[in-house]
N, C-alpha and C positions, 0 to 999 in steps of 0.2 A: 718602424714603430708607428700604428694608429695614433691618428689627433681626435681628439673630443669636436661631433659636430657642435656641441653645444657654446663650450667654452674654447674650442681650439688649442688645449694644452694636450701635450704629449699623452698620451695611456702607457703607463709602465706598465707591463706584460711581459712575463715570461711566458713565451707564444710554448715554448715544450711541455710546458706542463698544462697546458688548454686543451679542455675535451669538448667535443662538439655541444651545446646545448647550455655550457658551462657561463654566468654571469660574472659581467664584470663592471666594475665602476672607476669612476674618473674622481682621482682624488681632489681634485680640486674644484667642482660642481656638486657630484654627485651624482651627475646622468648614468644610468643602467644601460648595460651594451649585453647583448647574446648573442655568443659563439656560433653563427651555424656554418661556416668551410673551416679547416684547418690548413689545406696545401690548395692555395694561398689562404689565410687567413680573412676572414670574413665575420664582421660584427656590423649586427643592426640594432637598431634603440630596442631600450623596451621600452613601451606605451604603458604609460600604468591609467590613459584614459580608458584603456578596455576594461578595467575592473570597477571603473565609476560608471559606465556603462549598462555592466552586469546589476549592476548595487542599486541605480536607478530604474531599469524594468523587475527590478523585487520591489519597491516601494510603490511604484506603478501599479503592480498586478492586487498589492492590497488594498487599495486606495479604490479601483474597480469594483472589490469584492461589500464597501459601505455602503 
């Protein structure tokens, strides 16, 4: 069984019923993990600074347009 980089606690996961692409969360943080191997299993964070990112070049580009 994966540990949380975050918090280092177990990730309960039933690995059989995980599809590639499939999210998961650490019950005890909160940090967001995605599925991408199954044999062997394979989970990387999700980044949710990628959509503050996105959020910020749209405030950007109107901000250019005053």
């Amino acid at each position: 069984m994966p540990d949380c980089s975050d918090c280092e606690s177990p990730l309960d996961l039933d690995e059989e019923s995980l599809d590639e692409g499939d999210i998961v969360v650490c019950d005890e943080c909160g940090a967001e993990y995605e599925v991408v191997a199954i044999d062997p299993l394979e989970l990387a964070p999700v980044n949710s600074d990628d959509l503050d990112d996105e959020d910020d070049d749209f405030y950007n580009e109107d901000e250019d347009k005053e």
